[in-house]
N, C-alpha and C positions, 0 to 999 in steps of 0.2 A: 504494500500500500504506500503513496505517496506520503511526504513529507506533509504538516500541517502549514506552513509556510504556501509549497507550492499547492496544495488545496487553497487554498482561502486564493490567492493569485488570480488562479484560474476560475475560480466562484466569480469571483469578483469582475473580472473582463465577461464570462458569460451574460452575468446579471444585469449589467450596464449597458451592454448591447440591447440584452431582451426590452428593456425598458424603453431604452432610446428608440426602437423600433417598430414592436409589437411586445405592447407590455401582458397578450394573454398568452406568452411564451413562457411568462413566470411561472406559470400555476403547477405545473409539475414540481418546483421548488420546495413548496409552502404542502403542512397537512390540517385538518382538522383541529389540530392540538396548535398551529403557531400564531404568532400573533404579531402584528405589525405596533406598531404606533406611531404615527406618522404628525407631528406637529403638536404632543398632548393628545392625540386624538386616537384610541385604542382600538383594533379591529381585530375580530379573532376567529380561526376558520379561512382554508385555503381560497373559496372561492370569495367569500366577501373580501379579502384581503385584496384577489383578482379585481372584483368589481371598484373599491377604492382605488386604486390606480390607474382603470381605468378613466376614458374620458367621455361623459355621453353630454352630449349638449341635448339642450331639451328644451321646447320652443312651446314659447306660450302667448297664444291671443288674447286680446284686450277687447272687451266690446265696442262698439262702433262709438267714435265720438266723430262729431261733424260730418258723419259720412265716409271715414278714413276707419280700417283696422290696423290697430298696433302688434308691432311684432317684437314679441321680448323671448331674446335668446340668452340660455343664462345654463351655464356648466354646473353639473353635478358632481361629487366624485373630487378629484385633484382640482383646482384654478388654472391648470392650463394643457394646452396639447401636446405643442412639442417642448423637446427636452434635450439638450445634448450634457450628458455628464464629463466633467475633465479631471480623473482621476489624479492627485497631487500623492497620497499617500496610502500606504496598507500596512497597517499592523495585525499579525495573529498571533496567538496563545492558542496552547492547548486549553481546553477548560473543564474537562473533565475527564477519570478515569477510565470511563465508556470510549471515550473517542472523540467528544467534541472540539469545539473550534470556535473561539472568540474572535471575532472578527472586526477591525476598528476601520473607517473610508472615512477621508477628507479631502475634499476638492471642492471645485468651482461648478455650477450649473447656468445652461445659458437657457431659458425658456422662450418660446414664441419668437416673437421679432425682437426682443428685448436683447440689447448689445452691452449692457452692462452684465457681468456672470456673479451668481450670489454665489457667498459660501455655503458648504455643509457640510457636516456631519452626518455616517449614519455606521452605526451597531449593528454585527448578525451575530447569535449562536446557531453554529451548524452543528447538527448532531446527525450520528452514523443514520440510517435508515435500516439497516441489517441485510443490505442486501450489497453492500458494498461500496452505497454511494452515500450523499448526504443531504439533509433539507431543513428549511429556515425552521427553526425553532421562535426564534426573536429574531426582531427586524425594529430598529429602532431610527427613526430619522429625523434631523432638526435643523433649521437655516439656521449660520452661523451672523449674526449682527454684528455689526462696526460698534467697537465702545464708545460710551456716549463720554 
């Protein structure tokens, strides 16, 4: 079995493609038992996990004023579509005697047409799966803000 070093590496370049790309590529990742938190915001269960990263926009009509219908488009799920992640750093640990893998990312993210790239932060514990491979246990993510 590989080192836990080049595990998390390689987790890591997968997972940030899937994302940047087709985020329902994650879902084989994550099981019933993991849990994201994505902003303070807790989600738990592979597919709601799925469905929080994705992105549905979802359109809503307004009754007729003056003879005009309004059209209010408005995102569900994450605040935005696209995504490009700029990986800066990777730190793993083992983190337990089963086989896990603490997982530490920090880089830049560039969303939408937005030309400024935020920072972030994001946590994974991977644990074995028993079959050889391994899947998000925790999944913890947070923008990193400028001190005031």
């Amino acid at each position: 079995m590989a080192d836990f070093e080049t595990i998390a590496k390689q987790f890591v370049e997968f997972y940030y493609q899937a994302f940047d790309s087709k985020r329902e590529n994650l879902l084989p990742l994550y099981r019933e038992q993991s849990m994201l938190t994505f902003e303070n915001a807790p989600t738990q269960g592979a597919t709601s996990i799925i469905e929080k990263l994705k992105v549905r926009i979802h359109v809503a009509r307004t009754p007729l004023v003056n003879r005009k219908e309004k059209t209010l488009t408005f995102a569900k799920s994450l605040p935005f579509k696209d995504v490009k992640h700029q990986v800066a750093s990777v730190d793993a640990q083992p983190s337990s005697e089963s086989g896990g893998i603490l997982v530490l990312v920090a880089g830049a993210l560039i969303v939408d047409e937005e030309q400024k790239p935020m920072s972030y932060t994001q946590a994974f514990q991977l644990l074995p799966d028993g079959q050889g491979s391994y899947f998000v246990f925790n999944d913890v993510f947070r923008l990193v803000y400028p001190a005031a």
